[in-house]
C-alpha positions as CSV (number, residue, x, y, z in Angstrom):
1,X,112.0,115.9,115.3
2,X,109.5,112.9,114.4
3,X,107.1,111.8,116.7
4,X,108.2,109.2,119.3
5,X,106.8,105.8,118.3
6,X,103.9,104.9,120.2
7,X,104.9,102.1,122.4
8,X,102.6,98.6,121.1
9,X,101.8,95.2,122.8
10,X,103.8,93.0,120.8
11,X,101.3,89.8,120.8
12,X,98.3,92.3,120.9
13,X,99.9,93.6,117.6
14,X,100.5,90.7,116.0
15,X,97.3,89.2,116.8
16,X,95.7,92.5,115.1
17,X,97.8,92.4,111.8
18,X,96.8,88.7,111.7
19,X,93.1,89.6,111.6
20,X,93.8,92.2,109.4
21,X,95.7,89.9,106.8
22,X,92.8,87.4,107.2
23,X,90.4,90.4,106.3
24,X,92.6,91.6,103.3
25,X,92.6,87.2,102.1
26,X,88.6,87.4,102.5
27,X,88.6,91.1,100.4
28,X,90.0,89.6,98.1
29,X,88.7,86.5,98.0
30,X,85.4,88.6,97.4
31,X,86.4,90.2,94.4
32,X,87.2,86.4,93.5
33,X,84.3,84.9,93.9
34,X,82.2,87.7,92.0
35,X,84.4,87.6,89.0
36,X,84.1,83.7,89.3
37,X,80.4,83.9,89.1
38,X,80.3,86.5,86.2
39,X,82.6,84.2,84.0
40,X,80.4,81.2,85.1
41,X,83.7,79.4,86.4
42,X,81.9,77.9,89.6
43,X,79.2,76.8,87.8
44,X,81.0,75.1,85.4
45,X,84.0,73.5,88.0
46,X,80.7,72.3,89.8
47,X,79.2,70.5,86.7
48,X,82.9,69.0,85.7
49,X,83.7,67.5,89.2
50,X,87.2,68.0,89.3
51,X,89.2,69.5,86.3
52,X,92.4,71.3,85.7
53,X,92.6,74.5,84.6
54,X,92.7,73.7,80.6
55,X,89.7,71.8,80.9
56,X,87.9,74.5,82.9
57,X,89.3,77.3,80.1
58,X,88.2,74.9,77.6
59,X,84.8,74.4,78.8
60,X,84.3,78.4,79.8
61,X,85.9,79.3,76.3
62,X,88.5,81.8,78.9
63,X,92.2,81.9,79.0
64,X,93.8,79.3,80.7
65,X,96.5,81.3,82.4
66,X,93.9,83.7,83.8
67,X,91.5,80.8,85.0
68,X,95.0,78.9,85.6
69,X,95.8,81.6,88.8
70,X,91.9,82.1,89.9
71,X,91.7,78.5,90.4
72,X,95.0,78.7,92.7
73,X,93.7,81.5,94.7
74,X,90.3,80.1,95.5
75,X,91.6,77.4,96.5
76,X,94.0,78.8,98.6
77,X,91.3,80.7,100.0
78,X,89.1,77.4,100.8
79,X,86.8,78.5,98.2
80,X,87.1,75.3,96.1
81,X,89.9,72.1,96.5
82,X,93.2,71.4,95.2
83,X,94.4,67.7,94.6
84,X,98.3,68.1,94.1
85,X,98.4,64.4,92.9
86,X,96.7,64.7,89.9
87,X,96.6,68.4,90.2
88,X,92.7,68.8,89.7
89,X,90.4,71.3,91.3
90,X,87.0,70.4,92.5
91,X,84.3,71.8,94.7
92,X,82.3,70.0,97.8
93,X,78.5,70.0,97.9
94,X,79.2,72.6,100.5
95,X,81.3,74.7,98.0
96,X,78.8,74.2,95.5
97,X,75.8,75.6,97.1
98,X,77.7,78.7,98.6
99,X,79.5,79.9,95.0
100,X,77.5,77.8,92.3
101,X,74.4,77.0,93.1
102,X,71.7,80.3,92.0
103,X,68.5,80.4,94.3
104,X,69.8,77.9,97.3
105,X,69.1,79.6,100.6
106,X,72.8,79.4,101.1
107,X,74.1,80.4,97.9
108,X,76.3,83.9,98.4
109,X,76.8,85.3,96.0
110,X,74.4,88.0,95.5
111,X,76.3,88.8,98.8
112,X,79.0,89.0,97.3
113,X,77.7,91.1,94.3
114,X,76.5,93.9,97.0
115,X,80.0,93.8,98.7
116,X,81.7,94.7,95.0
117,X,78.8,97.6,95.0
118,X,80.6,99.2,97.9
119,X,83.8,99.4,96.6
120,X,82.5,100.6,93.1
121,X,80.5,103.4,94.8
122,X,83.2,104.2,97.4
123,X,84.4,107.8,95.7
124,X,80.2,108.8,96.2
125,X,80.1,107.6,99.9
126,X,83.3,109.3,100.3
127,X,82.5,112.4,99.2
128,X,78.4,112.4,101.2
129,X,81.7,112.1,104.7
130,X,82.8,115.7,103.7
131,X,79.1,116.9,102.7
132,X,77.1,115.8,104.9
133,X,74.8,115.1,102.3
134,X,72.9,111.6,101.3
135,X,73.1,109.8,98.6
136,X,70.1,107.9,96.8
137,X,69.6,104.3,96.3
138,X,69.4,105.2,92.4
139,X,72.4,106.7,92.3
140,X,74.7,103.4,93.5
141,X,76.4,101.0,91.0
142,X,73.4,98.7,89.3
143,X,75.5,95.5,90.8
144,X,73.7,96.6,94.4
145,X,69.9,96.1,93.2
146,X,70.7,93.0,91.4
147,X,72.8,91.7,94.4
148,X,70.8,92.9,97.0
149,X,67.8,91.3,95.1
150,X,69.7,87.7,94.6
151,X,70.9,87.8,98.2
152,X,67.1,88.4,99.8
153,X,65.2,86.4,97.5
154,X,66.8,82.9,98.5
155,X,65.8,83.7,102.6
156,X,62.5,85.2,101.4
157,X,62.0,81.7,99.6
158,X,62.6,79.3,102.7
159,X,60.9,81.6,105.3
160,X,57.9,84.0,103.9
161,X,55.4,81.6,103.6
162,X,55.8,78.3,105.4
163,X,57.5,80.1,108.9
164,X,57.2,84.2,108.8
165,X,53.4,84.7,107.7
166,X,52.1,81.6,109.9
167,X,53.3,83.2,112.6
168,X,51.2,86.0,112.1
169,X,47.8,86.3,113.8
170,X,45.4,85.0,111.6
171,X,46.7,86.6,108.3
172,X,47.6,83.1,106.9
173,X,43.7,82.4,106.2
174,X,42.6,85.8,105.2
175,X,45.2,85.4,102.5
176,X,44.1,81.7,101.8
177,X,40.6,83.2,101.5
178,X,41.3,86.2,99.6
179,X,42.7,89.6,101.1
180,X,44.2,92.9,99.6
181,X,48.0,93.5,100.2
182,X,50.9,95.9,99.7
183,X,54.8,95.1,100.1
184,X,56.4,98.5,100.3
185,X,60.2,98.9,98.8
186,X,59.5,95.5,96.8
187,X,62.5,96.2,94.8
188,X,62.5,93.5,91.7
189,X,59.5,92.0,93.4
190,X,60.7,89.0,95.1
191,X,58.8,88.8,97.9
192,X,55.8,89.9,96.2
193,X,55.8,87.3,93.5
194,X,56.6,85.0,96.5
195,X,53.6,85.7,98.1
196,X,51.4,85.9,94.8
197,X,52.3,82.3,94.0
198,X,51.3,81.2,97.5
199,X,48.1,83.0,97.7
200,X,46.3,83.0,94.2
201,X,42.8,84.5,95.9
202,X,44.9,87.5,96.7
203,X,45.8,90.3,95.0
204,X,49.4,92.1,95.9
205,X,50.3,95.7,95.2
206,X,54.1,95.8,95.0
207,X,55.4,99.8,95.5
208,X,58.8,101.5,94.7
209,X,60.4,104.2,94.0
210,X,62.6,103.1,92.1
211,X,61.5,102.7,88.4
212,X,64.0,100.8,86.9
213,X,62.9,98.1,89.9
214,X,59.6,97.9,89.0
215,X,60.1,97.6,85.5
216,X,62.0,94.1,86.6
217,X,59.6,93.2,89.3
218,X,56.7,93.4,86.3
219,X,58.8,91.0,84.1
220,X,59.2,89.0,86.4
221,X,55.8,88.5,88.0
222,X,55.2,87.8,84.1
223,X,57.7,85.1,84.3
224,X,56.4,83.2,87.0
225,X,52.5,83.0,85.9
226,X,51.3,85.9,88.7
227,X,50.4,88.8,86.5
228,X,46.8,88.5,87.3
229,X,47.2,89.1,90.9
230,X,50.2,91.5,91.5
231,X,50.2,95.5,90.4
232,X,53.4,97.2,90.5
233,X,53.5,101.1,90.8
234,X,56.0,103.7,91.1
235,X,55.3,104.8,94.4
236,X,57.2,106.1,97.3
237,X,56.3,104.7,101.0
238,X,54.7,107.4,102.6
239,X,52.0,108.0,99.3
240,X,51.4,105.0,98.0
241,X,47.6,104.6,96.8
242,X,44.5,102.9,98.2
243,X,43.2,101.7,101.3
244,X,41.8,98.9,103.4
245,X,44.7,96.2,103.2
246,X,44.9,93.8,105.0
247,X,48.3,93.2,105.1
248,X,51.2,95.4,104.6
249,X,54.5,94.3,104.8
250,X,58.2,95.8,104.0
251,X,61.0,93.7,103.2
252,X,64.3,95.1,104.7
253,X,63.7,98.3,103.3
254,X,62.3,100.3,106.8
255,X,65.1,101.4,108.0
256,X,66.2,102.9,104.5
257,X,63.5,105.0,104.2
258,X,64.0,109.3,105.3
259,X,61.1,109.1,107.1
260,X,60.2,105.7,108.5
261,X,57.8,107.1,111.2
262,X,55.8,109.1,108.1
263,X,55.9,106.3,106.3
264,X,54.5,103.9,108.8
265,X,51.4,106.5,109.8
266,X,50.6,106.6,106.4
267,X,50.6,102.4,106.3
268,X,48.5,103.0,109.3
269,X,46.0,104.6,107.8
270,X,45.8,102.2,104.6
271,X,45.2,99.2,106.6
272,X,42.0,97.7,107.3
273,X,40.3,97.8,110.8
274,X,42.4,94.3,111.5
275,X,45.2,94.7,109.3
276,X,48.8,94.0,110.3
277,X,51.7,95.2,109.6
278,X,54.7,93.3,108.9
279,X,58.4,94.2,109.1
280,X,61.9,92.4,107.9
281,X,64.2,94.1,109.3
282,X,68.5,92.8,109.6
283,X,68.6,91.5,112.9
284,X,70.2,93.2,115.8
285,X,70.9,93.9,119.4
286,X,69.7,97.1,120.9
287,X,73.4,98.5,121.9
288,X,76.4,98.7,119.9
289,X,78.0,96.7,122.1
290,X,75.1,94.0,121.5
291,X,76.5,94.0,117.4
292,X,80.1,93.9,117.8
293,X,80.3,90.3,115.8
294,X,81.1,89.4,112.4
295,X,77.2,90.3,111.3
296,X,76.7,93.4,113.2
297,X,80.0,94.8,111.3
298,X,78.8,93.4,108.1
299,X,75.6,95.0,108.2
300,X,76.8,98.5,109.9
301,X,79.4,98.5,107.2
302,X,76.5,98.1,104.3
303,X,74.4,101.0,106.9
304,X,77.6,103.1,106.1
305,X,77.9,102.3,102.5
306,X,74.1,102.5,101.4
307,X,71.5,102.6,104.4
308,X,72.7,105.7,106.0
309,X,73.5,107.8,103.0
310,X,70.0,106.6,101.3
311,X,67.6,108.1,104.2
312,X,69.9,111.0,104.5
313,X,68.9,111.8,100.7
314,X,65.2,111.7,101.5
315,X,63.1,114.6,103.2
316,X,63.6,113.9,107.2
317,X,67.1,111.6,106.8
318,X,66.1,110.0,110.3
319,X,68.7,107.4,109.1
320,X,68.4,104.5,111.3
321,X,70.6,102.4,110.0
322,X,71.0,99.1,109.3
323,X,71.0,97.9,113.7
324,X,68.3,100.1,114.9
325,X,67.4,96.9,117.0
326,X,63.8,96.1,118.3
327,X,63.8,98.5,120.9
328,X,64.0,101.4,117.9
329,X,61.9,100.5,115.9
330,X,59.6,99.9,118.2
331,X,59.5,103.5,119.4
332,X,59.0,104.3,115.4
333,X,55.8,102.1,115.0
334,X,54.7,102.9,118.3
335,X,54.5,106.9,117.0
336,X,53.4,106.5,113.9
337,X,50.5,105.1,116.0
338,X,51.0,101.4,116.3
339,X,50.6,100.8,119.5
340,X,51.0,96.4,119.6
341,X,54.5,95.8,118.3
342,X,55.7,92.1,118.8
343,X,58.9,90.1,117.2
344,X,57.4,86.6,115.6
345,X,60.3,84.8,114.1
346,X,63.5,85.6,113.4
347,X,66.7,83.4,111.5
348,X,70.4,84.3,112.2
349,X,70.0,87.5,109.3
350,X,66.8,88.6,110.0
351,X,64.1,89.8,112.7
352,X,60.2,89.6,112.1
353,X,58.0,92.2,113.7
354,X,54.4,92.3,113.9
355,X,52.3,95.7,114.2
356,X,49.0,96.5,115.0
357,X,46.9,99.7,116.2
């Protein structure tokens, strides 16, 4: 005999398989978007104004009936617009800067990029379920440092040096003047290279332990004239070399780390009688029930995907996750030994926190 059907609300089920049907549109609206950006198809909409789908083939050298049934779907999907008179597809400013335009604070789709990461590495994630096991940051699909990299950099850009460092206590000037400082889990270097260009009287020590990272975050800093003051190294967060910084900062990266309370000892011990230390971490309430939003399942779904299995792969696996909250992380700092932990800016993604001894 089968089961008796569960009995269901009918408008509570309806209004669930409508938000599920909205999800599975945005999915795949994703996947979209990603492939739109990698065949340079927003880009080029954007620089034509409004074209059919020949021109846009013609001008992307990609088959029209391929380009013919992405255009239809993104615009379908509000991504771009649809002119059923002269049956032209064009993009708003708005559109623009959220699919086409690289390095705008409110260009997506490096956000995008990490979201494709997560299904590419969901066999890995699924397997670390059953283990228990973690699984390292190197060993995800490249298109999560690249993504992760092009979603951070554009924030990093409009609020590292003119809102998050001013409203530290008195770093601003010892960086104007000249001080030593080290931006743990730099990644490709972003926010060092950010800083560097800022603050030419200082020198920046960008660690990481992941090569391949630093091997980009060293081109780069190449790129953009800032060799002379920035040092990449290979180094992991809790034994990374030297001493008396005056500023130490990590970028998003704390709550990744197996051993964030080792980690931020060892940072204590590096800094200089009045150094600080700073900490980007994805903003967040102190309860789950504080993060039950749009953002707070975004980022416990990337905590699930990446943050979470990454600490679990390092000696400790504290795993924090991706909503630790203030409260958390304060009682992290506060035993590594910091014992002044405030929050001095935050933006809808993010939360800045102060430390001191």
């Amino acid at each position: 005999m089968s089961e008796q059907e569960p009995k269901t609300d009918g408008k509570q089920l309806e209004q669930l398989q409508g938000k599920v049907v909205t999800d599975v549109a945005g999915a795949m609206g994703v996947v979209m978007a990603y492939m739109g950006d990698q065949l340079g198809m927003y880009k080029a909409l954007d620089e034509i104004n409004a074209a059919t789908s020949e021109q846009l083939a013609e001008k992307t050298g990609l088959a029209e009936r391929y380009v013919r049934e992405w255009l239809a779907a993104n615009a379908a999907g509000g991504y771009i617009n649809y002119d059923a008179k002269t049956e032209r597809f064009s993009m708003s400013p708005e559109q623009a800067v959220t699919f086409a335009k690289e390095g705008h604070a409110n260009c997506m789709q490096g956000f995008f990029q990490a979201v494709v990461s997560s299904y590419l590495d969901e066999s890995k994630v699924t397997e670390v379920f059953r283990s228990g096991a973690g699984l390292p940051w190197s060993d995800h699909n490249g298109c999560l440092f690249c993504g992760t990299e092009r979603f951070f950099r554009p924030l990093y850009a409009a609020n590292l040096v003119d809102t998050w460092i001013p409203a530290l206590s008195g770093v601003r000037e010892k960086l104007e003047a000249g001080a030593k400082v080290a931006d743990i889990g730099c990644g490709h270097g972003s926010s060092t290279i950010i800083m560097a260009k800022a603050f030419p009287n200082s020198t920046f020590h960008g660690f990481d332990f992941h090569a391949p990272s630093i091997d980009q975050a060293k081109a780069r800093a190449r790129d953009a004239g800032v060799a002379a003051n920035t040092i990449f190294e290979v180094k992991n967060a809790a034994a990374f070399p030297g001493g008396g910084y005056d500023l130490v900062t990590i970028f998003d990266a704390l709550h990744d780390m197996g051993d964030p309370v080792g980690a931020s000892g060892h940072i204590l011990s590096c800094l200089s009688d009045e150094g600080t230390f700073m900490i980007v971490e994805p903003i967040a309430g102190d309860s789950v029930e504080e993060n039950m939003h749009p953002l707070g399942q975004i980022y416990y779904s990337f905590s699930t995907m990446v943050c979470a299995p990454a600490s679990k792969a390092q000696p400790v696996g504290l795993a924090l996750g991706a909503q630790a909250g203030q409260k958390r992380l304060t009682e992290v700092l506060n035993e590594a030994g910091f014992s002044k932990v405030r929050r001095v800016a935050e933006t809808p993604t993010n939360m800045v926190l102060e430390a001191r001894a």
